[in-house]
PAMI-257460 format. One record per residue: x, y, z negated of N, C-alpha, C in turn; residue number from 1. Coordinates in Angstrom, 3 decimals, always signed. Atoms other than C-alpha are relative to their C-alpha. Example, Ala and Ser with C-alpha at 12.3 -4.5 7.8 and 13.67 -1.06 7.14 Angstrom:
<pts>
+----------+----------+----------+----------+----------+----------+----------+----------+----------+-----+
|      n.x |      n.y |      n.z |     ca.x |     ca.y |     ca.z |      c.x |      c.y |      c.z |   k |
+----------+----------+----------+----------+----------+----------+----------+----------+----------+-----+
|   +0.890 |   -1.190 |   +0.000 |  +12.300 |   -4.500 |   -7.800 |   +0.900 |   +1.200 |   +0.000 |   1 |
|   -0.820 |   -1.190 |   +0.060 |  +13.670 |   -1.060 |   -7.140 |   -0.770 |   +1.090 |   -0.730 |   2 |
+----------+----------+----------+----------+----------+----------+----------+----------+----------+-----+
</pts>
This chain:
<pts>
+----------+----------+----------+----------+----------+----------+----------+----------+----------+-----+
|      n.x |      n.y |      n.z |     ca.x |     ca.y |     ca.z |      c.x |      c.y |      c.z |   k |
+----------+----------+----------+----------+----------+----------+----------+----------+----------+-----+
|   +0.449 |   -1.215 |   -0.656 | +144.442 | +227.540 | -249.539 |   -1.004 |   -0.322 |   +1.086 |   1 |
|   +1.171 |   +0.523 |   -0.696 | +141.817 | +227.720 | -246.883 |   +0.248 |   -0.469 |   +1.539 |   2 |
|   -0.134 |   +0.934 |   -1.216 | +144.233 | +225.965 | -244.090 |   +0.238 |   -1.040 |   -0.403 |   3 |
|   -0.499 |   +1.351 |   +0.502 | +145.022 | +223.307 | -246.287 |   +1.441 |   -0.313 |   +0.248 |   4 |
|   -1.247 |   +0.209 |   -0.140 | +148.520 | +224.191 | -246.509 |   +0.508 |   -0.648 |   -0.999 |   5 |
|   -0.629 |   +0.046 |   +1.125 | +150.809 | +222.895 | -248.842 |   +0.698 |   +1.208 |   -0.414 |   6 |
|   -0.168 |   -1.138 |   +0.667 | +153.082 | +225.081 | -250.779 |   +1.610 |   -0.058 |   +0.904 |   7 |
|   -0.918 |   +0.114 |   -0.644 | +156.336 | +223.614 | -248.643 |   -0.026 |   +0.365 |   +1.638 |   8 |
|   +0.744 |   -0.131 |   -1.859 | +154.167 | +223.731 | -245.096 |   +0.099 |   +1.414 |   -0.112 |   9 |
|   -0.617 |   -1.340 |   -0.011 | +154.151 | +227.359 | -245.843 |   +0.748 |   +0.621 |   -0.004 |  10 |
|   -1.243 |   -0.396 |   -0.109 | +157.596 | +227.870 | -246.380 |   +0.995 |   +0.007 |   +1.356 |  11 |
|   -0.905 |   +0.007 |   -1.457 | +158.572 | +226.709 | -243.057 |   -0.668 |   +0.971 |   +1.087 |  12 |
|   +1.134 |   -0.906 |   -1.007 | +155.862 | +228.878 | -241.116 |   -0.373 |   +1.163 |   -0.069 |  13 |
|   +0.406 |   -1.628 |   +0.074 | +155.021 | +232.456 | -240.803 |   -0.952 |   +0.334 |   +1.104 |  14 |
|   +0.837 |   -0.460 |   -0.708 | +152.006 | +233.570 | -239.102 |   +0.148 |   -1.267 |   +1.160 |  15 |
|   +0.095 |   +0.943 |   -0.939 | +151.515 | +229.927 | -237.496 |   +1.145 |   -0.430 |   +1.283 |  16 |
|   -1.235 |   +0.098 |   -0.933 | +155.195 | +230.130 | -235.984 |   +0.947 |   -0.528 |   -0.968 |  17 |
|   -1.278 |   +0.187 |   +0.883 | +158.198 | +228.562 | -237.173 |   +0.965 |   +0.807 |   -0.424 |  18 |
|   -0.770 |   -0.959 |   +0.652 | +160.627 | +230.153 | -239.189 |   +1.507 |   +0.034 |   +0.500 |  19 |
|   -1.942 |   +0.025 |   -0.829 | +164.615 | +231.061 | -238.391 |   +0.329 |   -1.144 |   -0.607 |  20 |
|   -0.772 |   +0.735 |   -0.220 | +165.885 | +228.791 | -240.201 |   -0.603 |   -1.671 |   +0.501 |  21 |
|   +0.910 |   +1.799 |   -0.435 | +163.537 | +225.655 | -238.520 |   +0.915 |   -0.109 |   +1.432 |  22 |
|   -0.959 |   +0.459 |   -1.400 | +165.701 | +224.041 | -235.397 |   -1.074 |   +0.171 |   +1.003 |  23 |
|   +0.742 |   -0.046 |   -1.227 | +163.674 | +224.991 | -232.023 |   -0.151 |   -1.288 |   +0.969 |  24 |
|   -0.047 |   +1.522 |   -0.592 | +163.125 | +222.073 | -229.478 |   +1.077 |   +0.180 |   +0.403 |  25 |
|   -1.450 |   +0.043 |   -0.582 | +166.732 | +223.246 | -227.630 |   +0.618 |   -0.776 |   -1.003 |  26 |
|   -0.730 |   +0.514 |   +1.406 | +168.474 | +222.416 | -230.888 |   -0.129 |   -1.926 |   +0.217 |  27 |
|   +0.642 |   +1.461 |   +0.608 | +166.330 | +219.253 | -231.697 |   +0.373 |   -0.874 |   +1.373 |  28 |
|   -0.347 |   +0.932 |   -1.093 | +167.088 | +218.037 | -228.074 |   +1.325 |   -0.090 |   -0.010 |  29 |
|   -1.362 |   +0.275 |   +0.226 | +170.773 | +218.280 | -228.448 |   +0.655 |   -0.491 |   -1.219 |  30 |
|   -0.010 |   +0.524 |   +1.368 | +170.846 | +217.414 | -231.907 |   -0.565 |   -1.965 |   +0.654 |  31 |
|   +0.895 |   +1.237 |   -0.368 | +168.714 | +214.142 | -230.395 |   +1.974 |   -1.116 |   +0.934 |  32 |
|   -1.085 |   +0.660 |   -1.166 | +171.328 | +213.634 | -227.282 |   +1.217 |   -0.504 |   -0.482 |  33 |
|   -1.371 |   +0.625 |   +0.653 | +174.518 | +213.647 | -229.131 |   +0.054 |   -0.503 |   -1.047 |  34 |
|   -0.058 |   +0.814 |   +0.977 | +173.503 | +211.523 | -232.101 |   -0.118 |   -1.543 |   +1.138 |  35 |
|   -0.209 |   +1.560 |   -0.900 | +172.906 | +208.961 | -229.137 |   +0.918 |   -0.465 |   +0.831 |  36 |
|   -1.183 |   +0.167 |   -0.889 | +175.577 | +209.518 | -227.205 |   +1.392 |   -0.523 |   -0.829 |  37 |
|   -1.137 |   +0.569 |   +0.986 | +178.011 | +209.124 | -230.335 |   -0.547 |   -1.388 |   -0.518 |  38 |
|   +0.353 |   +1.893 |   +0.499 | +175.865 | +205.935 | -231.368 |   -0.051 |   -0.719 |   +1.280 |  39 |
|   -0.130 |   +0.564 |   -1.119 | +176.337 | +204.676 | -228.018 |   +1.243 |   -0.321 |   +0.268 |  40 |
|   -1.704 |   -0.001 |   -0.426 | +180.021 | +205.583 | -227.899 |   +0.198 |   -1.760 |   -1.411 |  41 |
|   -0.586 |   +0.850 |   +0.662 | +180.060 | +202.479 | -231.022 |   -0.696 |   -1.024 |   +0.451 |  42 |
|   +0.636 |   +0.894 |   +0.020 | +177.418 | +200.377 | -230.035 |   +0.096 |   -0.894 |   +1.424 |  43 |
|   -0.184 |   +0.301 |   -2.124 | +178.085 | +200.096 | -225.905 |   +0.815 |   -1.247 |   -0.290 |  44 |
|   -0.682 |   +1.034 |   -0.325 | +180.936 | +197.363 | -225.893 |   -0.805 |   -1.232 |   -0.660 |  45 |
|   +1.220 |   +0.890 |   +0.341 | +178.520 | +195.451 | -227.826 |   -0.964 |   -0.778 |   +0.594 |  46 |
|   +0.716 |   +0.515 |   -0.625 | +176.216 | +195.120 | -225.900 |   +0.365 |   -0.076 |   +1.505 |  47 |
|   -1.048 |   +0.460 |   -0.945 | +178.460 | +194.781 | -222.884 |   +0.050 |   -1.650 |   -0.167 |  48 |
|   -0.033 |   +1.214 |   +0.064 | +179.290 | +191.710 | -224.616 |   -0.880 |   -1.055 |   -0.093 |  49 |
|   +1.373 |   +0.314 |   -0.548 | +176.032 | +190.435 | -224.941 |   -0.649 |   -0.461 |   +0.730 |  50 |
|   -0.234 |   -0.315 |   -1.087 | +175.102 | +191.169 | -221.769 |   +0.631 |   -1.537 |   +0.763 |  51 |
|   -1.115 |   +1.166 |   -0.519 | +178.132 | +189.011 | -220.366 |   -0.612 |   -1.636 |   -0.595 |  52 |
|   +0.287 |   +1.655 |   +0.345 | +177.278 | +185.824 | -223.022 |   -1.589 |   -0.354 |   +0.839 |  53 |
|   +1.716 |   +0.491 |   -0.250 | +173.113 | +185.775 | -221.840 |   +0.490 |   +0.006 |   +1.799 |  54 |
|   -0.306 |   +0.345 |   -1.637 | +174.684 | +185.611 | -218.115 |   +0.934 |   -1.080 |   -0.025 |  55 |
|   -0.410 |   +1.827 |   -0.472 | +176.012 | +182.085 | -218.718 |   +1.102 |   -0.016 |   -0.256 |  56 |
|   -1.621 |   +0.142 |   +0.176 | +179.775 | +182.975 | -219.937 |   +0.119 |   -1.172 |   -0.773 |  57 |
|   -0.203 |   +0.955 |   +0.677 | +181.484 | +179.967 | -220.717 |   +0.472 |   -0.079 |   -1.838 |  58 |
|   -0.219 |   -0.281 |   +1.412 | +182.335 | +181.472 | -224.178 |   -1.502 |   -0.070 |   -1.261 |  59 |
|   +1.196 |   -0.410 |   +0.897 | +179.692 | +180.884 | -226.902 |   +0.235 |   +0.957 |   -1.191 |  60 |
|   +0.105 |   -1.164 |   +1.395 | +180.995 | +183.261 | -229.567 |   +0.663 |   +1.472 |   +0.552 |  61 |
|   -0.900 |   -1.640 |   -0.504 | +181.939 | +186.808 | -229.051 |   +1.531 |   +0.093 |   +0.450 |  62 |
|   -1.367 |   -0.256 |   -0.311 | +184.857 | +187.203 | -230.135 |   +1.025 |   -0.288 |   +1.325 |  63 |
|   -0.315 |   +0.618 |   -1.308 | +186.395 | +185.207 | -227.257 |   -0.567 |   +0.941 |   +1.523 |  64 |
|   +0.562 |   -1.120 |   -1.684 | +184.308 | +187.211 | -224.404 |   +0.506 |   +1.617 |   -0.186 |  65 |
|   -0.991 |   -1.612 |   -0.084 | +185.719 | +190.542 | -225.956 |   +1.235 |   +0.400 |   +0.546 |  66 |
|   -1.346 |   -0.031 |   -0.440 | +189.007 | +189.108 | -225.535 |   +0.238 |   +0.008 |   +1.498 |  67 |
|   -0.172 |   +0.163 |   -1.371 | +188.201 | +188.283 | -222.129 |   -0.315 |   +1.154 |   +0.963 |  68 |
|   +0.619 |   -0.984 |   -1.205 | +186.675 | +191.662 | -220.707 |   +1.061 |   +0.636 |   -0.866 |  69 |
|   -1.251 |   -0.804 |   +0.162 | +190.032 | +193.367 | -222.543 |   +0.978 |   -0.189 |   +0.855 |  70 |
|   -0.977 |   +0.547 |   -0.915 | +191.857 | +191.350 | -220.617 |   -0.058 |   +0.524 |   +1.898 |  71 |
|   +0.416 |   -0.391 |   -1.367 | +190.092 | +192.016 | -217.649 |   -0.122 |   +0.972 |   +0.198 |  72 |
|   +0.134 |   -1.228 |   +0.065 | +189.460 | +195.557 | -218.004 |   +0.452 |   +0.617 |   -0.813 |  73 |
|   -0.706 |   -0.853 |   +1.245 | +191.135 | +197.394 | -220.920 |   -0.953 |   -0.087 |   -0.736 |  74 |
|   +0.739 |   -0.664 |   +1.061 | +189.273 | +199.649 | -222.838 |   -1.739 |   +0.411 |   +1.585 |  75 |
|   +0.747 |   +0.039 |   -1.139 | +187.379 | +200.021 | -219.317 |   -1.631 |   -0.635 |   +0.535 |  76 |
|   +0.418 |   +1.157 |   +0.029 | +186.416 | +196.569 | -219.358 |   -1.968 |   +0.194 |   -0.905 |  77 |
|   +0.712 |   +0.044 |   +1.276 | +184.280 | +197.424 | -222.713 |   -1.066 |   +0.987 |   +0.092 |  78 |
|   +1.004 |   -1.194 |   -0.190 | +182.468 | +200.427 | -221.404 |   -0.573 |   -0.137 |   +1.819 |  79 |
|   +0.546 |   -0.121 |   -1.204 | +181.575 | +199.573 | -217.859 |   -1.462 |   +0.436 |   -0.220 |  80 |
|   +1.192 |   -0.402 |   -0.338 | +178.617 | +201.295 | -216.866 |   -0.700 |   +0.972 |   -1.137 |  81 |
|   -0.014 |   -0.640 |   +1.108 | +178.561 | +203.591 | -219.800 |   -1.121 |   +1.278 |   +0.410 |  82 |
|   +0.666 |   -1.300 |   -0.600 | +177.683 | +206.489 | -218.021 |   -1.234 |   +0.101 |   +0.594 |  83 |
|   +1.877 |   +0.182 |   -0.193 | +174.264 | +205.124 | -216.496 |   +0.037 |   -0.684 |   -1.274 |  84 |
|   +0.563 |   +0.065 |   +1.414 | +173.508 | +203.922 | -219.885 |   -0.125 |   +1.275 |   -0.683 |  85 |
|   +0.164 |   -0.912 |   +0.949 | +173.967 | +207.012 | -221.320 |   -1.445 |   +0.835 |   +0.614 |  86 |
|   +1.111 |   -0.541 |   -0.465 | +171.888 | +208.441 | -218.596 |   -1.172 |   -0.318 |   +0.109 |  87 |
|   +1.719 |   +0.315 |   +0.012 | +168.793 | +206.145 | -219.023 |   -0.475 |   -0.020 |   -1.267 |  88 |
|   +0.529 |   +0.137 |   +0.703 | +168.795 | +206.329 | -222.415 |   -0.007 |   +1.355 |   -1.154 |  89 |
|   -0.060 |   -1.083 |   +0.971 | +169.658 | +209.686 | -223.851 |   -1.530 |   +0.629 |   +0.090 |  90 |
|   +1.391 |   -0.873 |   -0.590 | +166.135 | +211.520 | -222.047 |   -0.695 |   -0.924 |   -1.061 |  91 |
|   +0.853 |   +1.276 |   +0.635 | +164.247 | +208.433 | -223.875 |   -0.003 |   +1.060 |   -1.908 |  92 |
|   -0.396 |   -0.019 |   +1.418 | +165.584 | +209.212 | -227.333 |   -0.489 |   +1.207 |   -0.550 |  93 |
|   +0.114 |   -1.520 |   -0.287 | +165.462 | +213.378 | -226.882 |   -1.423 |   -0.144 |   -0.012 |  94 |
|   +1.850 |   +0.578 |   +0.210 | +161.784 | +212.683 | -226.509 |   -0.729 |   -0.417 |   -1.028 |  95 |
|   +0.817 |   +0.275 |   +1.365 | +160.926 | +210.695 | -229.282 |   +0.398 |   +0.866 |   -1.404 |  96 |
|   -1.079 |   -0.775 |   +0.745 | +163.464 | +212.498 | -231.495 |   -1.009 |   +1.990 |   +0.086 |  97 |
|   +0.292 |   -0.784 |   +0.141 | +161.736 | +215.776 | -230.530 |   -1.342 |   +0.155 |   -0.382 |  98 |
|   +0.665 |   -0.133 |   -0.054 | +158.207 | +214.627 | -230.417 |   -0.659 |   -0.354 |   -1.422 |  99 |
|   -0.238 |   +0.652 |   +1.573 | +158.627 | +212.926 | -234.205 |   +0.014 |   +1.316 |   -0.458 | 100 |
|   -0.517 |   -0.893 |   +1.111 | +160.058 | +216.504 | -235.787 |   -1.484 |   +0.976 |   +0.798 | 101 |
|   +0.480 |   -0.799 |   -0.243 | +157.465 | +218.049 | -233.806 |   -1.702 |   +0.134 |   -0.698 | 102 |
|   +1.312 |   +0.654 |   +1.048 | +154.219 | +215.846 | -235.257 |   +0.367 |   +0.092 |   -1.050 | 103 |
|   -0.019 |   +0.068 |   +1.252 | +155.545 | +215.988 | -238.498 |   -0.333 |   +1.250 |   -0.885 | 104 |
|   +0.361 |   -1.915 |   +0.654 | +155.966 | +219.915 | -238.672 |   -1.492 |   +0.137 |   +0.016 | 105 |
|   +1.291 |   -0.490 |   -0.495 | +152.611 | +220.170 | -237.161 |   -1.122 |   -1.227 |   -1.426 | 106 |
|   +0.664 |   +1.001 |   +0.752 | +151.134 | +217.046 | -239.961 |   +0.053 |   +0.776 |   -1.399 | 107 |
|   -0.050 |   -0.811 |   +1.269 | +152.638 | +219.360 | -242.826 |   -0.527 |   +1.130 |   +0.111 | 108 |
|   +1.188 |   -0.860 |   +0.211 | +150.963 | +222.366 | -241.720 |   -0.915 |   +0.002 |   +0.110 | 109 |
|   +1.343 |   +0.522 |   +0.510 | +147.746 | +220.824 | -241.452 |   -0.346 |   -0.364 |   -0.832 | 110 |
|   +0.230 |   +0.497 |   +1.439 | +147.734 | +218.729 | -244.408 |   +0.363 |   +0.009 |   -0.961 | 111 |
|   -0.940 |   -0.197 |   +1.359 | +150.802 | +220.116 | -246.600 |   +0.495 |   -1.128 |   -0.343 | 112 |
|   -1.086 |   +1.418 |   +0.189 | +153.452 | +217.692 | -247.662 |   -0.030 |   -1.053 |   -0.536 | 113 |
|   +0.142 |   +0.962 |   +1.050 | +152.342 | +215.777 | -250.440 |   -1.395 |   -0.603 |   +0.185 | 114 |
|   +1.124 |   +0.708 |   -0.293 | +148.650 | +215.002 | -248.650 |   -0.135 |   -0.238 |   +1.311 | 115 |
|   -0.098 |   +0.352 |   -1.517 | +149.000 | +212.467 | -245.906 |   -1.516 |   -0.150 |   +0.347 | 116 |
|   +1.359 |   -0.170 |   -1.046 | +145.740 | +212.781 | -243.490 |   -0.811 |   -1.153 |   -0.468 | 117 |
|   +0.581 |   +1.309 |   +0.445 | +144.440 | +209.183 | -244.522 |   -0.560 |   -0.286 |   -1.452 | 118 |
|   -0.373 |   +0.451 |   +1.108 | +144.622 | +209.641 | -248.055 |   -1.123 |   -0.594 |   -0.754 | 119 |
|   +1.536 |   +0.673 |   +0.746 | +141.974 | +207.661 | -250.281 |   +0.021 |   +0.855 |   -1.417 | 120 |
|   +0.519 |   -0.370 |   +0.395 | +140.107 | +209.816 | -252.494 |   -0.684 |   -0.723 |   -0.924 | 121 |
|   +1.136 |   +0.635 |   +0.753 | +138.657 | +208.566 | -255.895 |   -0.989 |   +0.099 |   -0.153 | 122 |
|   +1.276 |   -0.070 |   -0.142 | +135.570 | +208.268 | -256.440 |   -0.532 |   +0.718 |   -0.997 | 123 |
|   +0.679 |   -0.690 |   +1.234 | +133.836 | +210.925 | -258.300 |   -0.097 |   -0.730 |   -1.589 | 124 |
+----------+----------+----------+----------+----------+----------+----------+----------+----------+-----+
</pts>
C-alpha cells in the first residue's frame, strides 16, 4: 500500500494508533519489571556467590561457599542486598524491554513484517 505496510503491520494499527488488544507502555513496563524481578528472585544467590568467590574466599568451588553463607545467614545469607539489586536493575531492563517492543511496532509499520529495512533487492 502507499505506507508500505504489511498486511500484519496493519492489523495491529488503526489510524496510526495502536489497537486494544496491543499492550500500552504501562503494561510493557510491568510486564518488563516482574519478569526481572522473578528472574532475579532465581538468579540472585548466584551471583551472591560469585560475588563472595572473586573477593578472595578461601573456597574455590561453589558449592562449598553456598554452604557457607547458609550457614552464616539462612536463606538471608543468599539474598543479601536483594532489594538494591532489584532497585538498580529493574528501571534498566523496563527500558530496554519497552524501547525493543516499541522499535519493533514502529519497524513493522514502516516496513511491514516480512520486509526488514536493509533488505537486498535483486537486480533487475
Amino acid at each position: 500500500n502507499a505506507h508500505g505496510l504489511g498486511g500484519n503491520a496493519q492489523n495491529h494499527y488503526q489510524n496510526g494508533r495502536r489497537r486494544e488488544n496491543q499492550l500500552g507502555v504501562p503494561s510493557l513496563v510491568v510486564s518488563a519489571a516482574s519478569s526481572k524481578i522473578t528472574a532475579s528472585l532465581f538468579t540472585y544467590p548466584h551471583e551472591v556467590v560469585r560475588t563472595r568467590m572473586m573477593l578472595g574466599n578461601a573456597h574455590t568451588r561453589m558449592l562449598p561457599v553456598y554452604g557457607l553463607l547458609w550457614k552464616e545467614g539462612g536463606i538471608r545469607g543468599l539474598y543479601r542486598a536483594f532489594l538494591t539489586n532489584v532497585i538498580r536493575v529493574v528501571p534498566s531492563s523496563a527500558v530496554t524491554f519497552v524501547s525493543y517492543e516499541l522499535v519493533h511496532d514502529w519497524l513493522q509499520l514502516v516496513y511491514g513484517r516480512h520486509s526488514p529495512p536493509m533488505a537486498v533487492q535483486p537486480p533487475p
